[in-house]
mmCIF file as gemmi writes it, N, C-alpha and C atoms, coordinates in Angstrom:
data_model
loop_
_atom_site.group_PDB
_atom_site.id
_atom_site.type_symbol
_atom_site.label_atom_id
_atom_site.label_alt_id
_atom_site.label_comp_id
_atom_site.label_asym_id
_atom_site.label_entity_id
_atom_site.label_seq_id
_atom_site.pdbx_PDB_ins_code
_atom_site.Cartn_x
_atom_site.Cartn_y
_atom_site.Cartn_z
_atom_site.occupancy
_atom_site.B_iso_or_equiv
_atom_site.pdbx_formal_charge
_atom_site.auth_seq_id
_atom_site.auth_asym_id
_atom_site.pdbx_PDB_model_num
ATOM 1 N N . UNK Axp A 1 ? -48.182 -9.972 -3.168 1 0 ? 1 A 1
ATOM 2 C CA . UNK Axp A 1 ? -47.442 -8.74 -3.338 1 0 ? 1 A 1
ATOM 3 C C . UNK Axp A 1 ? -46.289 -8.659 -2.33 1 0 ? 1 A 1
ATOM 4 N N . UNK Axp A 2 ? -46.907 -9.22 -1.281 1 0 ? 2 A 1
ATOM 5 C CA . UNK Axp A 2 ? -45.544 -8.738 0.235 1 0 ? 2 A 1
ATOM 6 C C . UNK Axp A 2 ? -44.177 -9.759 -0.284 1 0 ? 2 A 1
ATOM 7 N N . UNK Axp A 3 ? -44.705 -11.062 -0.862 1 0 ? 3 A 1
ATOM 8 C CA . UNK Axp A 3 ? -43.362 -12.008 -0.891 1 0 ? 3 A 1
ATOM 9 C C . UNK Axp A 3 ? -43.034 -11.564 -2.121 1 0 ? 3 A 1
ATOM 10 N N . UNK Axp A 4 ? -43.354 -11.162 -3.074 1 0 ? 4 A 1
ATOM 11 C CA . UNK Axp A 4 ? -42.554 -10.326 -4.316 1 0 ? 4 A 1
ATOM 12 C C . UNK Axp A 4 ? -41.544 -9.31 -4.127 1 0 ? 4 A 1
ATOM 13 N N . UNK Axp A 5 ? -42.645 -8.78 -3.2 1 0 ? 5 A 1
ATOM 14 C CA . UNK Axp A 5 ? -41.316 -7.629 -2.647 1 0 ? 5 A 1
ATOM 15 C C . UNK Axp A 5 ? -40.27 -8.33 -1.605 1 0 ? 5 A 1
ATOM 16 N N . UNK Axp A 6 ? -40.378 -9.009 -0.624 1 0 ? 6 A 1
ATOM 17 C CA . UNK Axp A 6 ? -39.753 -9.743 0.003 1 0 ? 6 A 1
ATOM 18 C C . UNK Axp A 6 ? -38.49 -10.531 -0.911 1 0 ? 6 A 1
ATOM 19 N N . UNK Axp A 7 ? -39.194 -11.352 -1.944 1 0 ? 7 A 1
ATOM 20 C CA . UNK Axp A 7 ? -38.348 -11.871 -2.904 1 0 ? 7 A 1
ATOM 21 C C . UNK Axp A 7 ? -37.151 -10.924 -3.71 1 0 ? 7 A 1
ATOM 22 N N . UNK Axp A 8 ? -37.471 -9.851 -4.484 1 0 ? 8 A 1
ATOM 23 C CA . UNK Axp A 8 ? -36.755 -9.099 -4.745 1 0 ? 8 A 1
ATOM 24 C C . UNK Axp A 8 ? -35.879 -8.045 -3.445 1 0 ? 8 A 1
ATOM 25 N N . UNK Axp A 9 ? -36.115 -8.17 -2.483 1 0 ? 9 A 1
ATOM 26 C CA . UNK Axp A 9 ? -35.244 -7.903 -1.589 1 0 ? 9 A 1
ATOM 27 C C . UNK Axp A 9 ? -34.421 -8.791 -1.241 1 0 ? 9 A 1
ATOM 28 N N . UNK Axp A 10 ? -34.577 -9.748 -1.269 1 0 ? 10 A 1
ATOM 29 C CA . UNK Axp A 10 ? -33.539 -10.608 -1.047 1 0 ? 10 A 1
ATOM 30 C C . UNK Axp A 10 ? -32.543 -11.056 -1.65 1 0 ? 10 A 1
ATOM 31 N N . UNK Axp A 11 ? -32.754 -11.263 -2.949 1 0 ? 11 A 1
ATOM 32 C CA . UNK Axp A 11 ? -32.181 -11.13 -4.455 1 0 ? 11 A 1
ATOM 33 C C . UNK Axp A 11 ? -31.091 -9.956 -4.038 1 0 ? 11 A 1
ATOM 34 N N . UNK Axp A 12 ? -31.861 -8.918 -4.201 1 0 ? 12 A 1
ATOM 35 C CA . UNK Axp A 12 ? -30.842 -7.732 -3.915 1 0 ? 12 A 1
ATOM 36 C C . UNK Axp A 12 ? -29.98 -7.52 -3.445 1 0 ? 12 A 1
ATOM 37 N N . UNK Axp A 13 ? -30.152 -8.211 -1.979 1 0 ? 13 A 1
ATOM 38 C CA . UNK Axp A 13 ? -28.627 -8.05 -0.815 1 0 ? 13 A 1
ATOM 39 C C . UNK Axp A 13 ? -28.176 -9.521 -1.194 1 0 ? 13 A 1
ATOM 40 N N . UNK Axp A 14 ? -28.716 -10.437 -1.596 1 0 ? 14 A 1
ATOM 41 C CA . UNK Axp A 14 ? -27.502 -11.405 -2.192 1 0 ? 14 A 1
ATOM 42 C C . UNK Axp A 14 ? -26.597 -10.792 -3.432 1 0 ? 14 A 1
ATOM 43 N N . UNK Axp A 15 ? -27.082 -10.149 -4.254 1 0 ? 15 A 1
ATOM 44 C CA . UNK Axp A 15 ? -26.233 -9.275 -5.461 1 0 ? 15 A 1
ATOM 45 C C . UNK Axp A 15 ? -25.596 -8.569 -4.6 1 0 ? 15 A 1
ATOM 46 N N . UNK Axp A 16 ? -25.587 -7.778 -3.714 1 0 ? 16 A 1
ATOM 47 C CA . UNK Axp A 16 ? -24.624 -6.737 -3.324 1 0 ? 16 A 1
ATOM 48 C C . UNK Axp A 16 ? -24.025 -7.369 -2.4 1 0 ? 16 A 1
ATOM 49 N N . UNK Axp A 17 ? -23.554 -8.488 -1.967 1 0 ? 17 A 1
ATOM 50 C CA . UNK Axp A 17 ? -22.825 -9.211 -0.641 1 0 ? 17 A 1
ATOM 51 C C . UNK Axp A 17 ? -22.125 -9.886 -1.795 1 0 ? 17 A 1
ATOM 52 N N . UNK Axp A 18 ? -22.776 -10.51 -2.996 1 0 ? 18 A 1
ATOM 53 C CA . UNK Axp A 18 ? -21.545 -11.363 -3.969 1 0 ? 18 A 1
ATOM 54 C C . UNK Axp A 18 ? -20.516 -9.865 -4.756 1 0 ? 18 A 1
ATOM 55 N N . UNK Axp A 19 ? -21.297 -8.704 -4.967 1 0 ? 19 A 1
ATOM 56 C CA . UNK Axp A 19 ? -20.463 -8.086 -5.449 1 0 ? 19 A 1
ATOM 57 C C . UNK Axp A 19 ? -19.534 -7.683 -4.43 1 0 ? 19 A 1
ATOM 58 N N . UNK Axp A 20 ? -19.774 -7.509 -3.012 1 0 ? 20 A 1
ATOM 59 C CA . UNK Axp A 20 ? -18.894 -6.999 -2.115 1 0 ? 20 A 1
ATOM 60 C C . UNK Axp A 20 ? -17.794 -7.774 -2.112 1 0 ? 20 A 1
ATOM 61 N N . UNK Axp A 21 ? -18.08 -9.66 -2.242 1 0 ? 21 A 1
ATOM 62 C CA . UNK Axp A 21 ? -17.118 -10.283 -1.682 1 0 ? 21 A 1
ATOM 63 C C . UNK Axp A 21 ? -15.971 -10.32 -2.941 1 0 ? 21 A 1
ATOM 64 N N . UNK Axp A 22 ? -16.781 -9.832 -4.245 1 0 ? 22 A 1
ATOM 65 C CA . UNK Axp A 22 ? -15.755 -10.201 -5.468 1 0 ? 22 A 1
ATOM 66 C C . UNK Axp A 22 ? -14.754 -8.805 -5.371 1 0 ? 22 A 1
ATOM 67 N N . UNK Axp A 23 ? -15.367 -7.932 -4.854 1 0 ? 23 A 1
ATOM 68 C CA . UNK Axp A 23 ? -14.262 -6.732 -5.032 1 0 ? 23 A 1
ATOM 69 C C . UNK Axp A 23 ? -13.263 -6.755 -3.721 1 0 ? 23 A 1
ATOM 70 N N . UNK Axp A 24 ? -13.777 -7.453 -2.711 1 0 ? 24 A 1
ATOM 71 C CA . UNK Axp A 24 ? -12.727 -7.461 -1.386 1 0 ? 24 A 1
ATOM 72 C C . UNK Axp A 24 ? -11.459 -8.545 -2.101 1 0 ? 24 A 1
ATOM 73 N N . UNK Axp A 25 ? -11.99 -9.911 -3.123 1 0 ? 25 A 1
ATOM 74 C CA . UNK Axp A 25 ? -11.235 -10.77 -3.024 1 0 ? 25 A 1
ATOM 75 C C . UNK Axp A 25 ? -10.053 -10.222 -3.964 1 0 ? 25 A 1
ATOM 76 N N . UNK Axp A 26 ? -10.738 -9.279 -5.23 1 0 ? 26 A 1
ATOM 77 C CA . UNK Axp A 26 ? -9.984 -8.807 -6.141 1 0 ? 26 A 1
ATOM 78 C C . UNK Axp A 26 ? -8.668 -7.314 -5.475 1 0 ? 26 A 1
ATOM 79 N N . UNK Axp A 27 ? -9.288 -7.349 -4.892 1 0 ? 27 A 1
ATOM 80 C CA . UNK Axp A 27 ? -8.552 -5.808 -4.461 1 0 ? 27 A 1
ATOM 81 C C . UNK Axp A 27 ? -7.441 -6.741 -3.417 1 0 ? 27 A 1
ATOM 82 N N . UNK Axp A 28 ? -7.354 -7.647 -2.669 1 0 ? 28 A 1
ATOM 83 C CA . UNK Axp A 28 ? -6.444 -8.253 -2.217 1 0 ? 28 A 1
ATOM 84 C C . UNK Axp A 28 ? -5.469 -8.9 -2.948 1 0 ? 28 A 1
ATOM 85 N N . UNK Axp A 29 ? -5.764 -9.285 -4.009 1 0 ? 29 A 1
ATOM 86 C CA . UNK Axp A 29 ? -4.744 -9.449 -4.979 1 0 ? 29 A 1
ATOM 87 C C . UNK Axp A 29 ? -3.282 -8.287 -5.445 1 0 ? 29 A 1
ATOM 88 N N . UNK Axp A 30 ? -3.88 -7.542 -5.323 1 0 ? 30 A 1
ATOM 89 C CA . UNK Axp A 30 ? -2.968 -6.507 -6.092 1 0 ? 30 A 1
ATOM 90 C C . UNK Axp A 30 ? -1.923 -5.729 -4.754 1 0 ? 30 A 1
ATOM 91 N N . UNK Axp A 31 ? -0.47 -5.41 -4.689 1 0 ? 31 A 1
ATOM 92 C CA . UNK Axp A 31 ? 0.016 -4.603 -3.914 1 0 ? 31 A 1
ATOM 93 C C . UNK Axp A 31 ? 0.769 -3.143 -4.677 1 0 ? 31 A 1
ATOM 94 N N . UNK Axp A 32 ? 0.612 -2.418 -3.727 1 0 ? 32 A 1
ATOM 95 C CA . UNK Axp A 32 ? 1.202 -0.594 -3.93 1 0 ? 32 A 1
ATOM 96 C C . UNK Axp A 32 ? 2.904 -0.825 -4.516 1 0 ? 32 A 1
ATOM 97 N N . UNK Axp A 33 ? 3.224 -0.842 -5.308 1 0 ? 33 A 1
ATOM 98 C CA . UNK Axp A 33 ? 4.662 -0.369 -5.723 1 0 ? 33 A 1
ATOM 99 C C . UNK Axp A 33 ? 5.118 0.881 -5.928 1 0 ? 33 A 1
ATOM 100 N N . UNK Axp A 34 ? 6.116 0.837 -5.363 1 0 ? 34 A 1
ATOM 101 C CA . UNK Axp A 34 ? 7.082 2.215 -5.847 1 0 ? 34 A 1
ATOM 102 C C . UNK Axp A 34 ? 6.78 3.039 -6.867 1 0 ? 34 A 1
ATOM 103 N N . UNK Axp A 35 ? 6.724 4.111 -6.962 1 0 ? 35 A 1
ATOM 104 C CA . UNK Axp A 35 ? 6.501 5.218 -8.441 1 0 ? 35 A 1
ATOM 105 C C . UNK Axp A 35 ? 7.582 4.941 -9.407 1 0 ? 35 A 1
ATOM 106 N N . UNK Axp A 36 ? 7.733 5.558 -10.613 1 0 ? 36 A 1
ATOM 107 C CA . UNK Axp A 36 ? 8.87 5.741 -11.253 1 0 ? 36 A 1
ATOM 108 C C . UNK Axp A 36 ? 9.872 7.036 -10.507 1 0 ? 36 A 1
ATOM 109 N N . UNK Axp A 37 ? 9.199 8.12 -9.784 1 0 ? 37 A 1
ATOM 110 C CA . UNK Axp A 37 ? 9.634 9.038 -9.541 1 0 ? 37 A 1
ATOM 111 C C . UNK Axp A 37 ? 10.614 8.972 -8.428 1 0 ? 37 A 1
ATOM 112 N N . UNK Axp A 38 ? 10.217 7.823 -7.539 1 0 ? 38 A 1
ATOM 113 C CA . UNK Axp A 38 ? 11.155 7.005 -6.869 1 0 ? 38 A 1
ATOM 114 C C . UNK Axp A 38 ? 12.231 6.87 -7.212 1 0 ? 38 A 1
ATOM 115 N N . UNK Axp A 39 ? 12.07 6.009 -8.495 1 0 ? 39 A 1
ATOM 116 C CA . UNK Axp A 39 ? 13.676 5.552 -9.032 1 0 ? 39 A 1
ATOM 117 C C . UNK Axp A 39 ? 14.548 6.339 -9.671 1 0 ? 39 A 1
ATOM 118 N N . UNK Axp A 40 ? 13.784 7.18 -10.465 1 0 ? 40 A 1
ATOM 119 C CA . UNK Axp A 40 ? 14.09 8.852 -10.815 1 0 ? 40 A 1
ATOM 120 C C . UNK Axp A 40 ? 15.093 9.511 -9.932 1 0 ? 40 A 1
ATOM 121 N N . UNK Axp A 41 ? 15.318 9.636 -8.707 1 0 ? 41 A 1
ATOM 122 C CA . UNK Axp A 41 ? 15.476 10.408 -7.683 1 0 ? 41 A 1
ATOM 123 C C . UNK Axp A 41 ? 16.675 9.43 -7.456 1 0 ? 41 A 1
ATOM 124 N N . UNK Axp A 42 ? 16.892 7.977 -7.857 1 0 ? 42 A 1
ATOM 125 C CA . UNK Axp A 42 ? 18.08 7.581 -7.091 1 0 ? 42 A 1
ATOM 126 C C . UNK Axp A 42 ? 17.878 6.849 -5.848 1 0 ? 42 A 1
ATOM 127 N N . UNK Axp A 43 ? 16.558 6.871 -5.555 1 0 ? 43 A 1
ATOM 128 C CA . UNK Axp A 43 ? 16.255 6.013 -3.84 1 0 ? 43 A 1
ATOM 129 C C . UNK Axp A 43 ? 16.424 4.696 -4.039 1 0 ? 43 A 1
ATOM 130 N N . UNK Axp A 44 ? 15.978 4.034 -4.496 1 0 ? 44 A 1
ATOM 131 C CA . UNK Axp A 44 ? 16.379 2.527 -4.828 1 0 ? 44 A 1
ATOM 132 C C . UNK Axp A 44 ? 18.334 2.408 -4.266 1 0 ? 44 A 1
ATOM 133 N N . UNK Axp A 45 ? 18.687 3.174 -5.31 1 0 ? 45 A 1
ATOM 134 C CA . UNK Axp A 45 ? 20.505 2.838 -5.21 1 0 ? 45 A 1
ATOM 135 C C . UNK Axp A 45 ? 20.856 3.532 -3.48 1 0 ? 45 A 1
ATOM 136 N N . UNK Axp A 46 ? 20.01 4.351 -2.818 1 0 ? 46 A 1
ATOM 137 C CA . UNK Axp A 46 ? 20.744 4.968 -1.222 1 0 ? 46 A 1
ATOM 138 C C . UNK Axp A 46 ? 20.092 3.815 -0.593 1 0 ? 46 A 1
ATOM 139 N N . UNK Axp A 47 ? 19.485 3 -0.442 1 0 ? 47 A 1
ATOM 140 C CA . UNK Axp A 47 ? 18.528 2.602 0.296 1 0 ? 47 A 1
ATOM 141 C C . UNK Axp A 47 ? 19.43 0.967 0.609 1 0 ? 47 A 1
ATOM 142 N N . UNK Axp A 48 ? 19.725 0.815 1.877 1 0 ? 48 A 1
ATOM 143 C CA . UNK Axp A 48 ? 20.408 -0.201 2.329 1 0 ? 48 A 1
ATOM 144 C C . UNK Axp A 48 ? 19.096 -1.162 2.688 1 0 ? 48 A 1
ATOM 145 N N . UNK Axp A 49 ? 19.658 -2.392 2.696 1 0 ? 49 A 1
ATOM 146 C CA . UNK Axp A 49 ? 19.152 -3.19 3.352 1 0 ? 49 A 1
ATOM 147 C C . UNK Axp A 49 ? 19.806 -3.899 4.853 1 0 ? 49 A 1
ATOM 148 N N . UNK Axp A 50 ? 18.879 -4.08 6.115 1 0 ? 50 A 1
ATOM 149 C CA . UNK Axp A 50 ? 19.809 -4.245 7.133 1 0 ? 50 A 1
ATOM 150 C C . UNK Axp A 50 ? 18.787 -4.898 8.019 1 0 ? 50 A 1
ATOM 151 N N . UNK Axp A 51 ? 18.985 -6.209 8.453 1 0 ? 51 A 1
ATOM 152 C CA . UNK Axp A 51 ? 18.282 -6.75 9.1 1 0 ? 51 A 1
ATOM 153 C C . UNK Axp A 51 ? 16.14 -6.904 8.786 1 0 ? 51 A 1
ATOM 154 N N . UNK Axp A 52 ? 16.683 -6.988 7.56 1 0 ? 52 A 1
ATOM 155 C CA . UNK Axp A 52 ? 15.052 -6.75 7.639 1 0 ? 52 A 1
ATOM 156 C C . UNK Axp A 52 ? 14.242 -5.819 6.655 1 0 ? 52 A 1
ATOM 157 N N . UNK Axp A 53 ? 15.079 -4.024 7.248 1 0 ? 53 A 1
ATOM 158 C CA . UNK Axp A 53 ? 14.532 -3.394 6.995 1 0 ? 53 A 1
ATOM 159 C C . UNK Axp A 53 ? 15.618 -2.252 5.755 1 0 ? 53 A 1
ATOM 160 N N . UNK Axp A 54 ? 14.872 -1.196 5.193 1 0 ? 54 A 1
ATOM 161 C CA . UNK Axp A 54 ? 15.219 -0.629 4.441 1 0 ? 54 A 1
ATOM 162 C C . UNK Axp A 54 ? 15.95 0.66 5.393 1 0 ? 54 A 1
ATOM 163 N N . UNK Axp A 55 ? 16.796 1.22 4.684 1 0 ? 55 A 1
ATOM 164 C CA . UNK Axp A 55 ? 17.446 1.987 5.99 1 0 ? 55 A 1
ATOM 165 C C . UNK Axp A 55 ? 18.288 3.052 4.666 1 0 ? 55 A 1
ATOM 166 N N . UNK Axp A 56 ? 17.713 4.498 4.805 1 0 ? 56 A 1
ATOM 167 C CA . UNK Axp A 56 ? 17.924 5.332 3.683 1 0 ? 56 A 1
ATOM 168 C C . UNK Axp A 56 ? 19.249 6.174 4.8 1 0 ? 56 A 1
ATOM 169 N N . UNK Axp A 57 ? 19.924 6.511 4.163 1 0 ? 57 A 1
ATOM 170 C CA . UNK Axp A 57 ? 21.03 7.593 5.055 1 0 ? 57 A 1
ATOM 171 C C . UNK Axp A 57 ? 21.687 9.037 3.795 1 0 ? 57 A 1
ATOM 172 N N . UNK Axp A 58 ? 22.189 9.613 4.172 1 0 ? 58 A 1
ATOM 173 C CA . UNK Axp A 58 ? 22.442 10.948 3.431 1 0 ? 58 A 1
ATOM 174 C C . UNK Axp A 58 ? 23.548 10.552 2.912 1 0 ? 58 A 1
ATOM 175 N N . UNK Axp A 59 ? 23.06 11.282 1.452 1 0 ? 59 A 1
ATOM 176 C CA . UNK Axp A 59 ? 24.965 11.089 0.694 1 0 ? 59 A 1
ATOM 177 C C . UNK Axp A 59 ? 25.802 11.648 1.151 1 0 ? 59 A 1
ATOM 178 N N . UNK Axp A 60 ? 25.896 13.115 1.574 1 0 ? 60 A 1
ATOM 179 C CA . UNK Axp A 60 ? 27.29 13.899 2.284 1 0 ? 60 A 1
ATOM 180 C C . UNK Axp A 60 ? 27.093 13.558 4.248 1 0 ? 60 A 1
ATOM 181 N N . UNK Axp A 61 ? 28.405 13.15 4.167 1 0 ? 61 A 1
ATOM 182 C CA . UNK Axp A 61 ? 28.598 12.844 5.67 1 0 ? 61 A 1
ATOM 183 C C . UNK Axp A 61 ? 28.306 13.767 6.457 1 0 ? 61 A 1
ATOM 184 N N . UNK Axp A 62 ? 26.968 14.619 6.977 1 0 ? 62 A 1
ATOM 185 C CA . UNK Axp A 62 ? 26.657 15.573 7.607 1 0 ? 62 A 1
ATOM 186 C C . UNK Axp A 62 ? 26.155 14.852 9.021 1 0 ? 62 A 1
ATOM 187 N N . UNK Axp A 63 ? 26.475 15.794 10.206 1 0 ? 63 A 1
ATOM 188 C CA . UNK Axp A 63 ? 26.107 15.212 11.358 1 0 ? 63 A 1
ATOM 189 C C . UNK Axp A 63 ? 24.344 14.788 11.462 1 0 ? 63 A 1
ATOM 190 N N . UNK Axp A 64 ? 23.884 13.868 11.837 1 0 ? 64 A 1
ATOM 191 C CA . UNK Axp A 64 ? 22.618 13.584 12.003 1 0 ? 64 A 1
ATOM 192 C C . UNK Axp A 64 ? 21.854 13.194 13.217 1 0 ? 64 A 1
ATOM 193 N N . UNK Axp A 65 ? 21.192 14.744 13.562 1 0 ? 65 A 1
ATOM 194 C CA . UNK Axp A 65 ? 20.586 14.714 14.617 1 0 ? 65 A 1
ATOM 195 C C . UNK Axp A 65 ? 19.207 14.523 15.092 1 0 ? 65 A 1
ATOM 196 N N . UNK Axp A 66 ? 18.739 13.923 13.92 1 0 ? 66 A 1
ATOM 197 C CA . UNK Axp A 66 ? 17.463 13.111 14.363 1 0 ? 66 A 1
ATOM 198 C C . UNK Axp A 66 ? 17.175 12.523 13.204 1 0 ? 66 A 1
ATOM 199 N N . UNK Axp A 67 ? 15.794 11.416 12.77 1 0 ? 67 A 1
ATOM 200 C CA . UNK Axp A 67 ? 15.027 10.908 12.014 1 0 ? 67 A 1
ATOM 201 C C . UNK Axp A 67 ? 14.128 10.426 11.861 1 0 ? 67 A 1
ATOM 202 N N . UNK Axp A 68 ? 13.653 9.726 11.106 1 0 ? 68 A 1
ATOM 203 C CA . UNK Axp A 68 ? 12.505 9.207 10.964 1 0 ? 68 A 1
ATOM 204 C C . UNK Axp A 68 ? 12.144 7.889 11.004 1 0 ? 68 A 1
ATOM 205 N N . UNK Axp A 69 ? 11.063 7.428 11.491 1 0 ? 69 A 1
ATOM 206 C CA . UNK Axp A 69 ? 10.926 5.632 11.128 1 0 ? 69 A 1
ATOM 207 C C . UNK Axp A 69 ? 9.817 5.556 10.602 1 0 ? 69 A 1
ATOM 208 N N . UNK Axp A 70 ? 9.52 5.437 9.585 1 0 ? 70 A 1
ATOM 209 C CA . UNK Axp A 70 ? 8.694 4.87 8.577 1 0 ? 70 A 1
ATOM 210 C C . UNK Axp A 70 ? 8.049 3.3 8.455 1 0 ? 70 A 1
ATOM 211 N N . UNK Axp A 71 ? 6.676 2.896 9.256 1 0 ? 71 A 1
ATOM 212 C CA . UNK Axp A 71 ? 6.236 2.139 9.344 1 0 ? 71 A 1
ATOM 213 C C . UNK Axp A 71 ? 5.416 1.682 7.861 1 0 ? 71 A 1
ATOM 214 N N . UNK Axp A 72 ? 5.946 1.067 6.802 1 0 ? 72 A 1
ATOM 215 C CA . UNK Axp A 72 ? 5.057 0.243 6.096 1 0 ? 72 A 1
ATOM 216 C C . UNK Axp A 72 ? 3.496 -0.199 6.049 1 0 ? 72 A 1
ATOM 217 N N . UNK Axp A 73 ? 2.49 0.104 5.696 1 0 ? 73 A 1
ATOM 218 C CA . UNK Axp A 73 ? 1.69 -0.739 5.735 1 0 ? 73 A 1
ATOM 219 C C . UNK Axp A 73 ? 0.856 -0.331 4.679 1 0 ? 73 A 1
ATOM 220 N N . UNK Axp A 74 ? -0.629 -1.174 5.081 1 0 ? 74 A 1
ATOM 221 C CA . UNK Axp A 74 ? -1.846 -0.941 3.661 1 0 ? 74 A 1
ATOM 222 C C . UNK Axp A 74 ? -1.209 -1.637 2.374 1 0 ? 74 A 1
ATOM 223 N N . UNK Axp A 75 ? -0.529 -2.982 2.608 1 0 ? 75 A 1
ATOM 224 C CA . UNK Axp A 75 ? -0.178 -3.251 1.656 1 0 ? 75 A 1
ATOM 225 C C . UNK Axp A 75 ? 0.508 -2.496 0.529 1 0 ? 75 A 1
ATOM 226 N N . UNK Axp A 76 ? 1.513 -1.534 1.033 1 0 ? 76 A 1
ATOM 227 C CA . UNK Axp A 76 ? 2.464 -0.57 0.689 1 0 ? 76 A 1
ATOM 228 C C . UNK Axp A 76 ? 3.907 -1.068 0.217 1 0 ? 76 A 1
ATOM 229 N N . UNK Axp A 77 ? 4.65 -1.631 -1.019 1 0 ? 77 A 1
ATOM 230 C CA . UNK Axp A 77 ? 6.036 -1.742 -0.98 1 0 ? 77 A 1
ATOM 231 C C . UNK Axp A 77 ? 7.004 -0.71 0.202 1 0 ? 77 A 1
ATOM 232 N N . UNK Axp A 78 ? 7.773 -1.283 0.361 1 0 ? 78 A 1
ATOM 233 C CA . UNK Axp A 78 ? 8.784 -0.288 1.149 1 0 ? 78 A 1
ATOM 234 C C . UNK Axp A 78 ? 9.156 0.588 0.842 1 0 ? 78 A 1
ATOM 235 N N . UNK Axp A 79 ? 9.489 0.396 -0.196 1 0 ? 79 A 1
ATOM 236 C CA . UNK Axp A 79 ? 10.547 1.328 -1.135 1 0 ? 79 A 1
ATOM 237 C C . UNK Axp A 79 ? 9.475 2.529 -1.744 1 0 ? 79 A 1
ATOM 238 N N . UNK Axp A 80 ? 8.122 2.464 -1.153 1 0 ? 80 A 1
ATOM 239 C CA . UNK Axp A 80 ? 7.424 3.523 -2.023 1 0 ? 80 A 1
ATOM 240 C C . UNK Axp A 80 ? 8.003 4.829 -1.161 1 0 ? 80 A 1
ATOM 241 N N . UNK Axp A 81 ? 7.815 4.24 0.135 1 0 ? 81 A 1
ATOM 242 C CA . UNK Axp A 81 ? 8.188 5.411 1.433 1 0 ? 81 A 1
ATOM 243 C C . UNK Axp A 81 ? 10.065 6.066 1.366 1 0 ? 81 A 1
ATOM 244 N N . UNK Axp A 82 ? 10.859 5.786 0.419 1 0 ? 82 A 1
ATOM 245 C CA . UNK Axp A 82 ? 11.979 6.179 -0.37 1 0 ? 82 A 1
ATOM 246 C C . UNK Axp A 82 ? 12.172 7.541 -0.895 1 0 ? 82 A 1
ATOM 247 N N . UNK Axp A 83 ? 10.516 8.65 -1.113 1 0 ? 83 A 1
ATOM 248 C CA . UNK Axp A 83 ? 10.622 9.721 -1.439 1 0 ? 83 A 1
ATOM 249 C C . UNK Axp A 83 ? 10.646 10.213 -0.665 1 0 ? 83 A 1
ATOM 250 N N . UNK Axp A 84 ? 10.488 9.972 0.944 1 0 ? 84 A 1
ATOM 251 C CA . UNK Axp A 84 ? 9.957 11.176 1.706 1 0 ? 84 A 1
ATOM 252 C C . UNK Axp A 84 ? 11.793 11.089 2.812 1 0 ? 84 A 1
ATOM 253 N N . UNK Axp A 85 ? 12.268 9.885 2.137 1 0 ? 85 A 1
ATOM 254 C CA . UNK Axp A 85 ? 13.698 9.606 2.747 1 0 ? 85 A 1
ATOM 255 C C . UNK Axp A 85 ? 15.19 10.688 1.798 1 0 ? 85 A 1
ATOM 256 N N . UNK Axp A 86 ? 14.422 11.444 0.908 1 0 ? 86 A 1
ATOM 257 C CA . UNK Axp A 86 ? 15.135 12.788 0.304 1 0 ? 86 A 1
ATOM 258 C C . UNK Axp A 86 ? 15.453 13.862 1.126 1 0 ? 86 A 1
């Protein structure tokens, strides 16, 4: 009785360590893109490129006295962070 149960415990956390490793490997596959609502808005066309990085600036030449820096990550496109550059 003890190694039956023993047996089916073990079984068990091998099923849930192969399912863990198939959903870590699958979910690394895939990255975050931009919305449509993004492109909607025109961010794509303000959005410079400059050394690297994406670099959003205002259409009317208004003085600009501070901003923002928007760090990328979580496997995030750049350009998703484009709405909050409105």
């Amino acid at each position: 009785m003890f190694k039956r149960l023993l047996k089916v415990l073990v079984v068990g956390v091998l099923v849930l360590l192969a399912v863990l490793i198939a959903f870590f490997v699958i979910w690394t596959q895939f990255d975050y893109k931009h919305s449509q609502e993004v492109e909607n808005l025109g961010v794509p066309k303000q959005a410079i490129q400059k050394d690297g990085y994406l670099l959003f600036q205002p259409s009317d030449n208004s003085d600009i006295k501070g901003g923002y820096i928007i760090y990328q990550g979580a496997k995030v496109d750049a350009m998703a962070y484009g709405y909050y550059a409105q």
